[in-house]
N, C-alpha and C positions, 0 to 999 in steps of 0.2 A: 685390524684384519677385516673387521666389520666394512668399512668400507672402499676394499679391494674385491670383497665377496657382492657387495651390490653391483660395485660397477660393472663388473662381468655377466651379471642377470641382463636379459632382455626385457624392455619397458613396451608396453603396447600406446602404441600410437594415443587412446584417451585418457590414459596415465599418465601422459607426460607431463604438463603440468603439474598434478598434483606429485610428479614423481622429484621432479625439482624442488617444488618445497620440502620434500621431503627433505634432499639432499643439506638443502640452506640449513633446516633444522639441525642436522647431523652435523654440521661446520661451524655452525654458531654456539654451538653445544659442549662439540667435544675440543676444538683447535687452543680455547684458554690449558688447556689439560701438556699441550707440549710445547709449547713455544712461552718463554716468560723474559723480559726486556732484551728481546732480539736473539737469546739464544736457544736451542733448542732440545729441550729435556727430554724428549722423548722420540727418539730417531724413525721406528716405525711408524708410531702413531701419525710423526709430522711425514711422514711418507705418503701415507693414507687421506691426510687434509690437502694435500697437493695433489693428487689425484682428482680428490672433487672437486676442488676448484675449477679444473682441465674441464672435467665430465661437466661441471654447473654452464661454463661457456660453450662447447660446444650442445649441450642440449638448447639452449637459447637461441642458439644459430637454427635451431631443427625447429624448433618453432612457428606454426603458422604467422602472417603478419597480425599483427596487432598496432595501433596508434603507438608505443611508447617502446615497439621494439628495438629502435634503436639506441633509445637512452639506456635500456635492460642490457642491452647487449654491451653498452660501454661500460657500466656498473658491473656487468660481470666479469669484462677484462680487466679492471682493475682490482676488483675481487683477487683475482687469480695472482694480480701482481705484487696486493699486498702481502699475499697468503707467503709466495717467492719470497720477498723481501722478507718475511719475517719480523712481520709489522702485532701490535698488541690482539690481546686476543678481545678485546673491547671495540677496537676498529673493527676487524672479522666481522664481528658479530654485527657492529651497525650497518656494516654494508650487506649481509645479508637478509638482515629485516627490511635492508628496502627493498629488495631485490623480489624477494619474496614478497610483499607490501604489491609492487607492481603485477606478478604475475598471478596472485591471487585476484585483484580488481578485473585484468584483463579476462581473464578463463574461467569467471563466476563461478569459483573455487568455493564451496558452501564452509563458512565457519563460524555456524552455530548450530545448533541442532534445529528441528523443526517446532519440536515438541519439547518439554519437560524428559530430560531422560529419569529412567525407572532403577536409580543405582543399587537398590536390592537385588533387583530382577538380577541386576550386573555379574554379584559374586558367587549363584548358579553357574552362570556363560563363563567365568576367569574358570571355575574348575572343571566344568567340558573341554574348552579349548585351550587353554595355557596352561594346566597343572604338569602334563608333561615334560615342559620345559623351565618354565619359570616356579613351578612350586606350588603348593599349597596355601603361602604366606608374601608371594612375591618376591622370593628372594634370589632368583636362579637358581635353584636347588632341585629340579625335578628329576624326577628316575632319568631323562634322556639327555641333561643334562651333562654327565660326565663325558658323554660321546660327540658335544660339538663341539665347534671352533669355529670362530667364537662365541663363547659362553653367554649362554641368555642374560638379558639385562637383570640386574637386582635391582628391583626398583624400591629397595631401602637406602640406594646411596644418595644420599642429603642431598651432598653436595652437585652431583651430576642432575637431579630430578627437580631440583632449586629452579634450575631453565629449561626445563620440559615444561612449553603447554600443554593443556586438554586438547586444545586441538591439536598440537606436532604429535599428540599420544594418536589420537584418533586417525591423525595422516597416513602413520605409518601403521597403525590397524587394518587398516581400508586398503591402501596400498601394498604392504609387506616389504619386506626386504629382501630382493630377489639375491640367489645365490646363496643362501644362507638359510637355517630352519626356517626361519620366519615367513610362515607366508601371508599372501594379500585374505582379506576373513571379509572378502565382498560375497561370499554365500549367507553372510548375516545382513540383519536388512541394517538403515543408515540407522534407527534409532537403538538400535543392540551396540553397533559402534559405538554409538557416543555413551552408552550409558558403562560400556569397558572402560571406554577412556577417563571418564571422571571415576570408576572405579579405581582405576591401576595410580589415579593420579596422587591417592590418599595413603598410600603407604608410606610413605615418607617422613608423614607428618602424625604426632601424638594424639591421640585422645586429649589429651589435655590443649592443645592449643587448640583445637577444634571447639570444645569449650571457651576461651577464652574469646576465643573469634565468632562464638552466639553473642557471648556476652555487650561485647563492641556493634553487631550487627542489631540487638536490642536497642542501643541505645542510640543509635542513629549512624552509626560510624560504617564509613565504606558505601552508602551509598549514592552518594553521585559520582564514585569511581565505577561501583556495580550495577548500573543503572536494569541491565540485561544480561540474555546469558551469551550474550557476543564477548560485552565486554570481560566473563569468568575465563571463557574456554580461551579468548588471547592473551592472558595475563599469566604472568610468570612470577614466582615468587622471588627468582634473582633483581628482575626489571624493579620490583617492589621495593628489597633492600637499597638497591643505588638511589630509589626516590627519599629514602631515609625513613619508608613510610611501612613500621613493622608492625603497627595495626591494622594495613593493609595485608601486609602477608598473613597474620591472624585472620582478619575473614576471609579470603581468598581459602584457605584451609576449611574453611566452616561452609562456605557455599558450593566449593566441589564435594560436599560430602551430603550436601544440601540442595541444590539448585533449584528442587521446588522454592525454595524464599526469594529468590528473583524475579523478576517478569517472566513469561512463560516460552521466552525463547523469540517471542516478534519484536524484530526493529521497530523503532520509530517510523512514522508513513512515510517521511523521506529518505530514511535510511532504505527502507522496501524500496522504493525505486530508484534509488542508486544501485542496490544488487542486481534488483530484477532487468533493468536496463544496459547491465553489464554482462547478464544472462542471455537479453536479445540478442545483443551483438556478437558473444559468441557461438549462437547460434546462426547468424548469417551469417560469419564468416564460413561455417561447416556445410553453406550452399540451402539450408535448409530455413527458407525464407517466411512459411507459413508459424514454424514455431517459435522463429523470429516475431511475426505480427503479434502472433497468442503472446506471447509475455511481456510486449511491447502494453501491449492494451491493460494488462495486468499490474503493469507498474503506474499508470494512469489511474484505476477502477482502486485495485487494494492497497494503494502507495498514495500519491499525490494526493487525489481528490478527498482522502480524509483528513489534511491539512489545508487546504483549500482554504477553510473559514478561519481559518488563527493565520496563516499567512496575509491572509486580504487584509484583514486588522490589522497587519503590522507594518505589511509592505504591499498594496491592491497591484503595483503596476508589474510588481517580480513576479506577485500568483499569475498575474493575465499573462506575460513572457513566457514563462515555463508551462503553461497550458496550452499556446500555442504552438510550442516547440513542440510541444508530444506530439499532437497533430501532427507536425511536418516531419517530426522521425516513425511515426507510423505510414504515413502516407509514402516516403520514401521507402521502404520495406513492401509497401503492395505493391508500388509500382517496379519492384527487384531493381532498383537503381543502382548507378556503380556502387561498389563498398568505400570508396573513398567520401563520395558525399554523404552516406549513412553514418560513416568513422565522423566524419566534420558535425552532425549536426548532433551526434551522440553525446563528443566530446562535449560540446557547447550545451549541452545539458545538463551533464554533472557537475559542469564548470557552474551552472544556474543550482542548481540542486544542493551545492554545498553550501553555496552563501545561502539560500533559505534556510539549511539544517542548523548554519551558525546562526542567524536572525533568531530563529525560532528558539534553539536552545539558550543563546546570551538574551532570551527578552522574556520574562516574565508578563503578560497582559498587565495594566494597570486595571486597575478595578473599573475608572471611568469606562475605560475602552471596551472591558469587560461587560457594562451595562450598556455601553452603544452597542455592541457586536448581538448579543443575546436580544434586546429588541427589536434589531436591524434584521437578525434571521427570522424569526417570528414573526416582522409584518413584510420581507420578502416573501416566505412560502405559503404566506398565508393570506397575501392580499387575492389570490385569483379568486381561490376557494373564497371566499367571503364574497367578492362581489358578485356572485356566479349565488350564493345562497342567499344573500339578500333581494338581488332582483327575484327568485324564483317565489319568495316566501310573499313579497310584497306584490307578484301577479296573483297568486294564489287568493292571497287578503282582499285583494280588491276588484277582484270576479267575484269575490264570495263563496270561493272554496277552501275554507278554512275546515273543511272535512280530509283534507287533502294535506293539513299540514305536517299530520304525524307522520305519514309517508316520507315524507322529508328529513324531517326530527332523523327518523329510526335510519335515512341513509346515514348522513352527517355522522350518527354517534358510534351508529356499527361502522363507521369506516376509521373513527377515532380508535376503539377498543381493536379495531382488526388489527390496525397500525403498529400501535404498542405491542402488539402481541405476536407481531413480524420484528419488532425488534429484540423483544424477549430471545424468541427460538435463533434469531439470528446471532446473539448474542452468548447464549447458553446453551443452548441444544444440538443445533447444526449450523456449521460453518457456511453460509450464503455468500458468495463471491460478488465481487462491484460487479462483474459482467450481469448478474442474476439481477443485482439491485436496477441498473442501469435500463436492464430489455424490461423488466417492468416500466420501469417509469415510463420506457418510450413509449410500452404499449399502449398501456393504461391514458398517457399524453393525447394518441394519436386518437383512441377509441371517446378519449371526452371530447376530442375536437369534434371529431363526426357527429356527435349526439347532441352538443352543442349547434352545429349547423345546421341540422336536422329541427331543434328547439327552434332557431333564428329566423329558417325559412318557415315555419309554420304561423310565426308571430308576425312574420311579415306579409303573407299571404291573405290574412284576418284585415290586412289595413285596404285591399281591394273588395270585400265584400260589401254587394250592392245595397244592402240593407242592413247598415252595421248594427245600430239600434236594436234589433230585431233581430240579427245574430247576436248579440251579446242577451240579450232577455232570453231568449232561446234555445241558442245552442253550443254555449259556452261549456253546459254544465253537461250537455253529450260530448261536445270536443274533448273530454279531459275524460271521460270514459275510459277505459282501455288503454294503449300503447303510451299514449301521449304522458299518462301521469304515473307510470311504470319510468318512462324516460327520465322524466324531470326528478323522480328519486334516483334513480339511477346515475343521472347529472354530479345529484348531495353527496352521492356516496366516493364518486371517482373524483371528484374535485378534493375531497378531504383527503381520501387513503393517498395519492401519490404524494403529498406533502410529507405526511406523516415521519414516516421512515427514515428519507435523507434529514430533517428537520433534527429527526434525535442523533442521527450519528455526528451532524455538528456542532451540536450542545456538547455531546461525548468529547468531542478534539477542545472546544472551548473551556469548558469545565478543567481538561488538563491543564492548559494554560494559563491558568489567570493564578490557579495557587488558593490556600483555602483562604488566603486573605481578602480573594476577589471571587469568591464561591456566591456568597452573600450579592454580590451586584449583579452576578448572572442572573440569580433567582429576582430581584427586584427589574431588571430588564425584562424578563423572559413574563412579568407581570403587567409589566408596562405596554410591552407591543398586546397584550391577549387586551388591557384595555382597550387601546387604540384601535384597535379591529373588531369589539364589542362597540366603539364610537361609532366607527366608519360604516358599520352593520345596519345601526340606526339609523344614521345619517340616510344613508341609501333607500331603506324600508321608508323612512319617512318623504322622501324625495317622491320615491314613486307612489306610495298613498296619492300625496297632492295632487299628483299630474293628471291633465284629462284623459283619459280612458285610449285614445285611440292615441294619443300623445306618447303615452306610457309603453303601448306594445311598440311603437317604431325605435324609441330609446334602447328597450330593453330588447330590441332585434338587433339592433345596432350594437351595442356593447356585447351580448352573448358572441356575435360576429367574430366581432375584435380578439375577445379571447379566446375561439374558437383559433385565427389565425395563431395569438401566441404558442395556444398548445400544440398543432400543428408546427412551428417551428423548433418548440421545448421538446417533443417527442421524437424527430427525426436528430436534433444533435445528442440525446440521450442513445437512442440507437445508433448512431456513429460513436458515443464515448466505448459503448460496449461493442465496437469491432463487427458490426451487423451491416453497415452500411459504408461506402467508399465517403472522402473529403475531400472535395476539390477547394480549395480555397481560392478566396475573389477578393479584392480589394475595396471592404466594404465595412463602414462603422460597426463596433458590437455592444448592441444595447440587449442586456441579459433581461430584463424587466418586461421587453418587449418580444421575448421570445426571438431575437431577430441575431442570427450569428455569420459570420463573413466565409461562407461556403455556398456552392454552388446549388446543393439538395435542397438545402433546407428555405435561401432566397427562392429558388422556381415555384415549390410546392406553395410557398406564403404569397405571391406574385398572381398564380394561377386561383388562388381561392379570393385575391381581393379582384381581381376580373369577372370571378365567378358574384361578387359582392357586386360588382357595378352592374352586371346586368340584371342581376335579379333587383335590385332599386330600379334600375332603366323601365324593366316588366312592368313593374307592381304602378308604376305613376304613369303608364300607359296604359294600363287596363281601367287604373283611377278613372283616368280620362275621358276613355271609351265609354265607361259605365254613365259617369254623368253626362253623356251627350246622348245617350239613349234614354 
């Protein structure tokens, strides 16, 4: 009767999908119940599974497009045919998990919670809004009870709640069951949902197997099936049985009752932007292209890019594919392009996105690669910052302003401690988004380049003074008065801090993967590059000691230049990763080291500042010129 009474409810237009799962849920559920080797035991009930079937296809058909509507739609006609035929109740059911498999992916159907739900909090909310009908104990028994048809669910019958997920509980929470008491409980907010659902989902099951399923859960058992709470709220205790796997149904009873002992509800980075890229899309399909861009870039900043450094290590050319495909499924979304090429380059993304999820997940880091990767990050984010401190400390040394150096010192180490202390908060405190982390870097990128050129053109200016001798006994030690040596610590400080931060969060990704067998080789890598950049430090320092004086500021105008150019490049694709700036892309090498990426922004601006480099060299050796001929 149950489902004679839905279908005659009206569904709103942004229900619909999730109203179909619903349905799939109630067919995979209940249809084993009447039908057993082709006959049919229970006339009503198979009345009622035939119906949904009808109602599961045509709602499909009502369906906006999606990439795999057509395949949904033929899985639903045959759905409906086996249902006809009077086919097992184990086919049913597999054909509606894909079914639903499919329209969940397509209509970025949420099926985890965001958060930790609060299941205490839960069984206040069951006796506000369900004692009514379901009882005080769950069992259908409530005072209003004796007056529907049909009869609130008991959700102590084993056998039927065996294939109830957390989430089919939570769907039809959220949703309701129109036509019947039941109704949609969307005046509760998502995390009140979820935390009924894992409530309602515990009656079924004893005390005692809930114990037995810590016990297993202690000793290690159930978790690479549990890894999160995606994988609690889709898992079924029926799916468990057929896997022959009843230590799994034991903790699956222990973590719904539990789910603080799981992860805290986030995917994996790749899993994040398979969702959140399936979220894009369904939002430009709805015309609404801007919120389209926002999660697009989302799945890039809080997804991708925290796998970035365990992909590069395992596969560099898959990371660099799938980093330029975001690119061009963002950039397709600004410039509102048909939905067919969006749909094409979407697809061709999660079709990338899976093979990394598998890479990542079947490859444990080896320990070596572990020690190459951890040294390899460490003297990437760290070589700017060094040569950028080293030349400034070795100007300093050898004008003879070593009064000057603590200045320095105290950028460098406040920018160290600020750093870690942005990972801290970002970490434990408040949640800082890639977009936050990102417009930092750009800015901070962009503002050390200026100050950097600023530094470069002053060094280079000092090489045309008429009486260099004479400025340098003189008025070296005025030059650095004031502005100039406020800069060059201010240099120490933004050259560290923008490392800092992304540095730790790929340690963080790295650390996960290598295992603690390869924990030990991170930590001897992550020792190795801090020497080699304590080498490279010297090396440099002592470079410029030697060099003659006038030698040494044309090198060291020359180089601050150069990385003045990279941060200028490093800080406009940062502000492009964070959705701040458009991506033309160009057909051009991409050298990360050199700041130099194959878009149109970030080539012009690096282009215009080496034009701006050739005249001011052109200037300064015609004024040389001029001076000595006067």
């Amino acid at each position: 009767m149950m489902a004679s009474l839905l279908l005659n409810g009206v569904v709103r237009a942004d229900d619909q999908p999730q109203s179909i799962v619903q349905m799939l849920d109630y067919i995979g559920v209940d249809y084993q119940k009447t039908v057993k080797d082709h006959i049919v035991i229970n006339q009503a009930e198979y009345k009622e599974q035939v119906e949904f079937s009808k109602q599961i296809k045509l709602s499909v058909t009502n369906l906006p497009d999606f990439p795999e509507k057509d395949s949904v739609q033929g899985e639903a006609n045959t759905l409906e045919a086996l249902v006809n035929s009077k086919e097992s109740g184990e086919e049913i059911a597999a054909k509606a998990t894909a079914i639903k498999t499919a329209i969940i992916n397509n209509f970025a159907i949420a099926t985890s919670p965001k958060s930790t739900p609060d299941v205490r909090a839960a069984a206040a909310l069951f006796q506000q809004n369900c004692f009514a009908c379901h009882g005080a104990q769950g069992k259908g028994d409530g005072p209003l009870a004796i007056t529907l048809q049909p009869k609130p669910a008991d959700f102590h019958d084993r056998e039927r709640q065996a294939q109830r997920s957390v989430f089919g509980l939570y769907n039809t929470i959220s949703v309701g069951v129109k036509g019947t008491a039941m109704p949609s409980f969307k005046q509760l907010t998502d995390e009140q949902r979820w935390a009924l659902a894992f409530y309602v989902s515990q009656f079924s099951v004893s005390d005692a197997e809930r114990s037995q399923g810590q016990v297993l859960w202690n000793q290690g058992k159930g978790r690479n099936r549990f890894p999160d709470l995606r994988a609690v709220v889709m898992a079924t205790p029926h799916d468990l049985s057929v896997q022959q796997n009843e230590d799994g149904v034991k903790v699956l009873a222990y973590l719904r009752a539990n789910p603080v002992m799981v992860d805290n509800g986030k995917a994996s980075p790749i899993q994040f932007s398979i969702e959140k890229l399936n979220e894009s899309l369904a939002n430009y399909r709805r015309g609404d292209a801007q919120s389209a861009y926002q999660v697009a870039v989302a799945a890039y900043l809080e997804g991708f890019e925290l796998a970035e450094a365990g992909l590069g290590a395992i596969d560099p050319k898959l990371r660099a594919t799938i980093e330029a495909g975001m690119y061009n499924y963002r950039n397709l979304i600004k410039k509102n392009a048909a939905l067919q090429l969006v749909v094409t380059q979407h697809d061709k993304l999660q079709s990338l996105l899976v093979i990394a999820d598998k890479r990542m997940q079947g490859t444990t880091i080896s320990p070596g690669v572990g020690f190459a990767s951890a040294m390899g990050i460490l003297l990437r984010e760290g070589l700017e910052a060094i040569l950028i401190l080293a030349a400034i400390i070795a100007f300093l040394t050898k004008t003879g302003r070593r009064d000057a150096l603590p200045y320095i010192h105290a950028g460098w180490v406040g920018a160290l401690l600020l750093g870690v202390a942005t990972w801290f908060v970002a970490s434990y405190v408040i949640d800082v988004s890639g977009a936050s982390r990102e417009l930092t870097e750009g800015v901070t990128a962009l503002l050390a380049a200026a100050i950097l050129l600023y530094v470069s053109f002053w060094l280079l200016n000092k090489l045309h003074v008429q009486h260099w001798k004479q400025f340098i006994e003189s008025k070296i030690r005025g030059a650095l008065n004031g502005r100039t040596l406020w800069l060059l610590a201010a240099v120490s400080f933004i050259a560290v801090y923008r490392e800092v931060f992304e540095t730790v969060l790929f340690y963080e990704t790295l650390w996960a993967q290598v295992g603690a067998e390869g924990s030990q080789m991170v930590l001897f890598g992550i020792g190795v590059g801090a020497l080699l950049l304590i080498m490279l430090a010297w090396v440099i320092f002592r470079l410029g000691v030697r060099l003659p004086l006038r030698l040494f500021f044309g090198v060291s105008s020359g180089m601050l230049y150069v990385l003045a150019i990279i941060f200028a490049g490093k800080g406009v694709a940062a502000l492009q990763e964070a959705g701040k700036l458009p991506v033309d892309a160009v057909n051009f090498p991409r050298m990360d080291l050199l700041g130099i990426y194959p878009n149109m922004q970030g080539l012009v601006l690096q282009a215009l500042l080496v034009a701006l480099a050739l005249g001011g060299i052109t200037y300064t050796f015609w004024i040389s010129r001029v001076s000595a001929k006067q």
